[in-house]
C-alpha positions in Angstrom: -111.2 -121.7 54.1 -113.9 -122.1 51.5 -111.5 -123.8 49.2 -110.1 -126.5 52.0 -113.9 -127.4 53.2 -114.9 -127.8 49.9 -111.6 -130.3 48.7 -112.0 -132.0 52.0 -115.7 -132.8 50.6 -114.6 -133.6 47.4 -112.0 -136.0 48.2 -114.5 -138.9 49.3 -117.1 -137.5 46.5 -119.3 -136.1 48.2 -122.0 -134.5 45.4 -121.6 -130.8 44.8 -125.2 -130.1 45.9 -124.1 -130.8 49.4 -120.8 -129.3 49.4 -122.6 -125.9 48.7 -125.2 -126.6 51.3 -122.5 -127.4 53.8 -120.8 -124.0 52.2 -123.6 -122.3 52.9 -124.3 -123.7 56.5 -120.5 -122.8 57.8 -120.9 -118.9 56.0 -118.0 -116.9 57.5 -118.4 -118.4 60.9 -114.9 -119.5 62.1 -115.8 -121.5 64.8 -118.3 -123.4 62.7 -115.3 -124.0 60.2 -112.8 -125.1 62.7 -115.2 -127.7 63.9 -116.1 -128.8 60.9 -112.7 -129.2 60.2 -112.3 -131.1 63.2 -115.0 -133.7 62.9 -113.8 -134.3 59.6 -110.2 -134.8 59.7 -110.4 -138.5 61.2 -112.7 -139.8 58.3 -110.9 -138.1 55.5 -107.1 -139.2 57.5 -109.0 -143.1 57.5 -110.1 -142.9 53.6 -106.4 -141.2 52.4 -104.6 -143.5 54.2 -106.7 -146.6 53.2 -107.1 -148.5 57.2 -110.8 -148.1 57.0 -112.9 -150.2 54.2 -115.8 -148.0 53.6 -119.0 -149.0 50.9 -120.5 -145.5 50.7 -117.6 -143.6 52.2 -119.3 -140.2 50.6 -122.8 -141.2 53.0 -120.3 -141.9 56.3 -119.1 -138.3 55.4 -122.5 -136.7 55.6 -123.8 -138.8 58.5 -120.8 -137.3 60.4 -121.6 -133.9 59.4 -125.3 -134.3 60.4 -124.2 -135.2 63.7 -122.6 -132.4 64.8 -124.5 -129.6 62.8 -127.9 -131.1 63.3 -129.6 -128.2 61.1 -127.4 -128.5 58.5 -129.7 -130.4 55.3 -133.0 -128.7 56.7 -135.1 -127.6 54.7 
């Protein structure tokens, strides 16, 4: 499941940094992976299929992610 979070992130280039914080956050945790999955289908479906113009789609991505895990990029 690793794998398929990580290629979801890379697709709209999100930077590797975050992709092993988000990594990190989701651990084992299924449920935390299946909703993460979930909350980030529609944007990656918009961006693949091209409907959604987007300047910083990469930033849209993590603004998403913050607002469902709101601990996520704590430090």
């Amino acid at each position: 499941m690793a794998e398929r979070i990580a290629g979801r992130l890379r697709k709209p280039r999100v930077p590797e940094a975050q992709i092993e914080t988000v990594l990190e956050f989701l651990g084992e945790d299924s449920e935390k992976q299946a909703k993460f999955m979930k909350v980030t289908h529609r944007i990656l479906q918009d961006y693949e299929a091209g409907s959604k113009s987007f300047d910083n789609v990469a930033g849209t991505a993590i603004n998403i992610i913050k607002s469902e895990f709101f601990r996520i990029f704590e430090k």
